[in-house]
C-alpha positions, 0 to 999 in steps of 0.5 A: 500500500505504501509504494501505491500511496508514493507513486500516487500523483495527486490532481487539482480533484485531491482524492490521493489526499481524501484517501490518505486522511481515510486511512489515516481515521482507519488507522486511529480506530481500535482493534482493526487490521487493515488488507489492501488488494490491489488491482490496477486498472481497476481499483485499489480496496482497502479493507478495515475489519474489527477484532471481533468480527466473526461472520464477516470479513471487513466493516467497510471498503474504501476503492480508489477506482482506477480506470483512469489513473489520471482521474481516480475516485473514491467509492466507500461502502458499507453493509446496509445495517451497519450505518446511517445515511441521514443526509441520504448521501450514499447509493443503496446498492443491492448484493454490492458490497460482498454479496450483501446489500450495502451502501457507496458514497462516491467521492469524485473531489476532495470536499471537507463536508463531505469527509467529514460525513465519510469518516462518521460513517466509517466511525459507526460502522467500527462501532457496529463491527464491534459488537 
């Protein structure tokens, strides 16, 4: 994931910096590992999973999609039950995320609204791995 993050040029969008500050409230949660699968010219997945998960392999996803290196976007998902959208934001999509209906949040520029809203969700949905 390092040398993905290095190589990564970031553009006047800023979602190298989005996806960094992602990592980065991944990274201050408790009791998480973190995958990363990598598929370029495709997308690159980061894959947080709680300690106490047993059923499930992970609590969200957060893709940096890669169809156009030079315009990557992010797409950050979650399980249907696992969060809250009061904003209603997010794109349910049905079976999207590991077979199960989820949330996306699409996050084609850096917004700080916007992170900050992610970041809550991925902080709820910690919380719900938890239990």
């Amino acid at each position: 994931m390092e040398k993905f993050i290095n190589d990564w040029k970031e553009t006047d969008t800023r979602t190298k910096q989005a996806f960094t500050e992602l990592l980065e409230h991944l990274n201050s949660l408790d009791d998480i590992t973190l995958d990363f699968n990598a598929r370029p010219g495709v997308s690159y997945s980061l894959r947080p999973r709680h300690a106490n998960q047993t059923e499930r392999s992970l609590f969200a996803m957060v893709d940096v999609i890669d169809d156009d290196p030079d315009e990557r976007w992010l797409s950050v998902c979650f399980y249907g039950e696992m969060v809250t959208d009061p904003e209603e934001t997010g794109d349910l999509v049905p079976e999207g995320l590991m077979g199960e209906d989820g949330y996306c949040f699409d996050l084609y520029e850096y917004d700080l609204g916007e992170m900050a809203y992610l970041k809550e969700r991925l902080t709820q949905a910690h919380q719900n791995a938890a239990k």
